[in-house]
N, C-alpha and C positions, 0 to 999 in steps of 0.2 A: 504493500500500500504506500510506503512512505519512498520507494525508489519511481514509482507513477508520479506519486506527487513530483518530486525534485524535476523527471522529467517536464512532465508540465506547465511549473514555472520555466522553466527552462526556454521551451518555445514563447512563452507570453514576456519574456523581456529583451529577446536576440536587439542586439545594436539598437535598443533603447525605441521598436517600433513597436505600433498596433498591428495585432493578427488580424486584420479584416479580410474585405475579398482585395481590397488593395491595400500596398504597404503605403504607409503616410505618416511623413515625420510628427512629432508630437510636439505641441510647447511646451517650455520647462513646466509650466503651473501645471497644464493636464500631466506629466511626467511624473512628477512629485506624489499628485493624486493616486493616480495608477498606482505608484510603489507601494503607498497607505494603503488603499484597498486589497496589494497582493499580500501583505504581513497580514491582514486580519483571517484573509483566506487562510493562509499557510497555517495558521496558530489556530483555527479553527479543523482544520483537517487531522492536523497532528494530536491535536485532542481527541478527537474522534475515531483515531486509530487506536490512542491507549485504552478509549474505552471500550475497543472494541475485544482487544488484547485481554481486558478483563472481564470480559464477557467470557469468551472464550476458555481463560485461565481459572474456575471458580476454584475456592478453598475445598480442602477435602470433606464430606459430610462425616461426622463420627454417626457409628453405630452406636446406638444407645444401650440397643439390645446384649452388647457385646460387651459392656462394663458393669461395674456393679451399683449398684446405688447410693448415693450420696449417707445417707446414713445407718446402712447395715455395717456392723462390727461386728469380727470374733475377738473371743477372748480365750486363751491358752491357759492351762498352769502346767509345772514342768513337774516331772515327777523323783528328781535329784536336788532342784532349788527350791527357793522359794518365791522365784517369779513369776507373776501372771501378765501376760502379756495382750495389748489388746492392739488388736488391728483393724486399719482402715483400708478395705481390700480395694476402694473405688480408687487410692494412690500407692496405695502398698506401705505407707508409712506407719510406723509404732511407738508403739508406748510401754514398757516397764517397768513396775511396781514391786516393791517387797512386800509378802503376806508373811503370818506368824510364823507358818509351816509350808514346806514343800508339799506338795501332791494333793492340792484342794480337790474335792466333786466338786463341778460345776455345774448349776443349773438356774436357768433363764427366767427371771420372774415375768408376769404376768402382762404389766404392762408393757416390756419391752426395755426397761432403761436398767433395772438394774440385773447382778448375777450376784445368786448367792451360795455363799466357800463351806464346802460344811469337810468340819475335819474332824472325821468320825474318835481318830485313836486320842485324839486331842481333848477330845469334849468341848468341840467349838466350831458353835456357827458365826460366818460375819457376811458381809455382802460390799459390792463392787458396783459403784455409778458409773455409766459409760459418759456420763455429762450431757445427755440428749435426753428432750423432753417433747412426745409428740402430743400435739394440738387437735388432731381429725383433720387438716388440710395440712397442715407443714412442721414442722420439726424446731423445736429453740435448743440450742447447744447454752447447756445449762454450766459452764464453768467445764472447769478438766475432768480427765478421768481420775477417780480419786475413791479411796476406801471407805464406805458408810461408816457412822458411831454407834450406832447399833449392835449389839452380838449378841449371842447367845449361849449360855453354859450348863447344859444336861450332859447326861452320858450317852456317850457316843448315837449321837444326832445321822442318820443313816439315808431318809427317804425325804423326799420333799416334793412340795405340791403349790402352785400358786392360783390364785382365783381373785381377781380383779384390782383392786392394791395392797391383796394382803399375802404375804408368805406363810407357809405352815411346814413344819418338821417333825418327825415322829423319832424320836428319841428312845432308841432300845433296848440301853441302859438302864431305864426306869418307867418304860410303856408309859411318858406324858408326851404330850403334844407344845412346842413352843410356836407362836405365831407372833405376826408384828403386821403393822401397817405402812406404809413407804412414807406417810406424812411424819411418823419419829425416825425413818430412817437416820437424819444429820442432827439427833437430839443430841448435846453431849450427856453419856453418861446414860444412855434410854438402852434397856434390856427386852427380851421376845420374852412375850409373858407367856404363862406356861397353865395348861390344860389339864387337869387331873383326873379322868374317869376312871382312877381304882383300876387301871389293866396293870396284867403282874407283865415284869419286861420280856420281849421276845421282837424279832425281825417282824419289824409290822407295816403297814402301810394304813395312807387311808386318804379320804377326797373331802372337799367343800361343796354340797349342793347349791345351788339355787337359793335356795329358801334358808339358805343361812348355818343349816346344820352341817353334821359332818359324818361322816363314813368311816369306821376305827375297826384294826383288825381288834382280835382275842385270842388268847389261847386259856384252855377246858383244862383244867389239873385234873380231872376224872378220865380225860380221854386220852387211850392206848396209841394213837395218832401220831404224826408227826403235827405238828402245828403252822400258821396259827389255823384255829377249827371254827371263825364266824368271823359276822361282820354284825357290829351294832351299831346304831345310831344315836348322836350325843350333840347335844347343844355348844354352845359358847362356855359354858359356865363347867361341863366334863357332864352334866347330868343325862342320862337314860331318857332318847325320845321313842325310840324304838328296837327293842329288844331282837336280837340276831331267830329267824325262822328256819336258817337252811343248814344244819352242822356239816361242815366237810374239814378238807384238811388239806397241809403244805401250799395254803396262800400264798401267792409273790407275784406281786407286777397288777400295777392297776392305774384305769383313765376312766375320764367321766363327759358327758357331754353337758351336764349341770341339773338334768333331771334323773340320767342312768347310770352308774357305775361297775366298770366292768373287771373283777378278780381275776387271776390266773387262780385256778384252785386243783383239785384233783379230779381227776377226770372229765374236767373241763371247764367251761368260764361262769363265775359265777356272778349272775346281774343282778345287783340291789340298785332299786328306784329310792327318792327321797321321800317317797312317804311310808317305806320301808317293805314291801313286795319283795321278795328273794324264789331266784331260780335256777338253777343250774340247765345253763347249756351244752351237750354230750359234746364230745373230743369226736374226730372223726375214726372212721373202723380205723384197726392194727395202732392206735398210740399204744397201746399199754399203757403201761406206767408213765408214763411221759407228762410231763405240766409245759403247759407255754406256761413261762415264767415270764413275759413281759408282754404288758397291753401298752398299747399307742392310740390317740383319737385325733382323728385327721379333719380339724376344723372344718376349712371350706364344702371338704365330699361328704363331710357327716359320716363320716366309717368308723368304725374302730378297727384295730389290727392287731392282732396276737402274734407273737414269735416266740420261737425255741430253735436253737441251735442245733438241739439233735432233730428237729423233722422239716423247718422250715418256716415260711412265712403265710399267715391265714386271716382270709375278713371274718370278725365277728360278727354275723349277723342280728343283730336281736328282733327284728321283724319277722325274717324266717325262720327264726331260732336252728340256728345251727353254723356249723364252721366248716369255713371252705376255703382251696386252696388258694393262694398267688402264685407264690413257687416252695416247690417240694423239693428242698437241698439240706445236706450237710454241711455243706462248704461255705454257709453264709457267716462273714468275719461283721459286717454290721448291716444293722437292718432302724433306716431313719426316716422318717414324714419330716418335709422338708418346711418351713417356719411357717407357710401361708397357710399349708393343711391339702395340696392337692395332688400332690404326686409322693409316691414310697421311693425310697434309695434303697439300694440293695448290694453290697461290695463282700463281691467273693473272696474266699481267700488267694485264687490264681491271679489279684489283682482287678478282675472283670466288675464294670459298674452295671446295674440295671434300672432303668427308670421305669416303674408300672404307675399309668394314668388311674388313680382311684376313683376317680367319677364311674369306668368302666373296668374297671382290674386288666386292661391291655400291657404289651409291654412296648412303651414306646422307642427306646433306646438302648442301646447295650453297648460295650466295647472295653478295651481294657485301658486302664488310666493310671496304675500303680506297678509293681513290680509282684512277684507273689510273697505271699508271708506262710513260714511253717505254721503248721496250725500248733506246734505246742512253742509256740515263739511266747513270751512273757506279754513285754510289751507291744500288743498289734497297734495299727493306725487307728482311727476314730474319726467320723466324719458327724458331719451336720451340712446342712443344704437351704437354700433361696431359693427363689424360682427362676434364678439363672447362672447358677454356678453351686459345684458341690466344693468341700471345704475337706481336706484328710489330713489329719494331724498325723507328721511322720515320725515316730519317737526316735529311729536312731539316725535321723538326718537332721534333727533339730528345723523342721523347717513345717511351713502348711503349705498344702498343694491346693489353687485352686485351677477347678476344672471347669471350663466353659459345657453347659449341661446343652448346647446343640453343638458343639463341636468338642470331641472327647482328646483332639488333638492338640488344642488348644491350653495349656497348663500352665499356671504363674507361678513359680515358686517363695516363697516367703521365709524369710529365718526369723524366726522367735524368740528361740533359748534353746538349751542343750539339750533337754530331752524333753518335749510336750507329750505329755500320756492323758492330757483332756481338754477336750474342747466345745466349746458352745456358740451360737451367735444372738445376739443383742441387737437393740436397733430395730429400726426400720426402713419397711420397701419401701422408701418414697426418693425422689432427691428432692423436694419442693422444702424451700428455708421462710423463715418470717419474711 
């Protein structure tokens, strides 16, 4: 464009003539004019070419799809120190902190902002602000990531459950319940006040209804069983609103949608309602003996989902009362509902990730994203998941893997600390700021 142009001034000022059908000397005045008129042309043209240039030239479009969001954090603890690490995966940049003890459980309260460290051998729980406070349309970054003042101190604090802004622990040390509210989280000097319904200590679990009450295991000193052998129902205050109807045994792992709650028990899942209805759902033919020992409830599909290691991964039905399969493996090393509640993870030990869509139990994706792990290996990976990247905490690379969940090929690596043996993510889906 700009070598036409040069051309064409070119002919329009040869020996100072006009290009008409005849040549004809010019006066200086018309001469002078003409010149004027060709600079605003020339400077008009050549602007017209840069914008043409940046017409042509636009900036690259970022996929949105392909990052993570502005305020999802994981957070790590290392299982040799005592760092918890939290990550900003949308930059990759981090943050960490010294806790009392190495090797926290971590788990993600309710609303999203904070994580709370329970250290069983210690007799102590405390909790972790990510400094993010969501609104229902955008997100306020509430100060730094920083440690709550809050704790709590029963014997070895084991299970934990969150429902709307309150945390709750089951302490199996002395079968009481510690709970707290997120508004004393930064009280100084504020403790988890503590639940007494008279259960003698044992591995227990239990849920928050709806209606306010709560869901507590038991264990039967008359019963030849292994334990715990019910579930009762108990107020705020530890007293008896409804007394346990279903006696079974070897309880472990349980979720709730806030009217149903669903036990791993013996011989299958055991569902107590909040107004206290109990039932047992049968195991499918050939379990034997086998307990799914851990329930999951997948917000958005409204599922719940049983696992056990030794047979594999299963929808709990409670409509059709009974249990069905997803997948029927040995080899599953972790089995996660990813934060929103719509899709299951599923990571074999040969490294292989599996995505099944829980709206319809499909398998949407598969492929391998890790390296294999022996199955009697101590410390395996541990994952958690978005709805656009899975998270694998790598214990003997010190690092988190994240995986772009439509391209398995696609992997960030992140270093943390020396050895992360847990992991959870915080935060929320959004990027939207005040």
């Amino acid at each position: 464009m700009k070598a036409l142009l040069k051309q064409y001034l070119h002919l329009m000022t040869l020996d100072n003539y006009s290009y008409t059908f005849h040549l004809t000397p010019l006066s200086p005045m018309k001469n002078i004019l003409r010149h004027t008129l060709l600079c605003i042309l020339a400077i008009a043209l050549f602007a017209s070419c840069d914008s043409d240039k940046d017409e042509q030239d636009p900036q690259p479009i970022v996929d949105e799809s392909m990052k993570e969001f502005e305020y999802v954090r994981v957070l790590t603890a290392d299982g040799t120190s005592t760092t918890i690490t939290q990550v900003k995966p949308a930059d990759g940049t981090t943050v960490s902190l010294q806790a009392k003890y190495p090797n926290a459980n971590l788990y993600p309260t309710a609303t999203g902002r904070y994580a709370a460290m329970l250290f069983g051998t210690q007799n102590l729980v405390e909790f972790f602000d990510s400094g993010l406070e969501y609104h229902g349309d955008h997100v306020d970054v509430k100060g730094t990531p920083k440690f709550a003042a809050i704790f709590g101190e029963r014997i070895k604090p084991s299970h934990f459950k969150s429902k709307g802004d309150e945390s709750i622990v089951f302490n199996d040390g002395d079968g009481t319940l510690s709970v707290a509210r997120e508004a004393d989280f930064h009280t100084p000097g504020a403790k988890m006040r503590v639940i007494n319904a008279g259960l003698d200590p044992h591995h227990g679990a239990m849920v928050k209804f709806n209606n306010g009450t709560y869901g507590v295991t038991f264990v039967d000193k008359s019963s030849t069983l292994a334990g715990p052998h019910g579930v009762k129902i108990i107020d705020a205050t530890g007293g008896e609103v409804v007394a346990s109807t279903f006696p079974t045994s070897r309880i472990h792992g349980n979720a709730t949608d806030g009217t149903n709650a669903v036990f791993g028990a013996e011989g299958g899942a055991l569902v107590v309602t909040q107004a206290g209805q109990q039932r047992l759902i049968p195991n499918p033919e050939g379990f034997g003996a086998v307990r799914i020992g851990t329930i999951l409830y997948a917000e958005k599909a409204k599922k719940f989902v049983g696992y056990t290691n030794l047979k594999g991964a299963y929808f709990v039905d409670l409509t059709g009362n009974r249990i069905t399969p997803i997948l029927e493996s040995t080899t599953i090393m972790q089995c996660k509902i990813d934060k929103e509640g719509r899709n299951l993870l599923i990571l074999l030990l040969d490294g292989t990730l599996k995505v099944y869509d829980l709206a319809t139990g499909n398998l949407n994706k598969e492929g391998s994203v890790i390296p294999a792990t022996a199955a009697a290996e101590t410390l395996k990976p541990v994952m958690e998941a978005t709805q656009r990247f899975a998270y694998i905490a790598m214990p003997s690379l010190g690092e988190v893997h994240q995986v772009l969940l439509t391209d398995f090929t696609k992997i960030t690596k992140i270093k943390v600390s020396s050895q992360p043996t847990k992991l959870i993510i915080t935060g929320f889906e959004t990027s939207e700021s005040h």
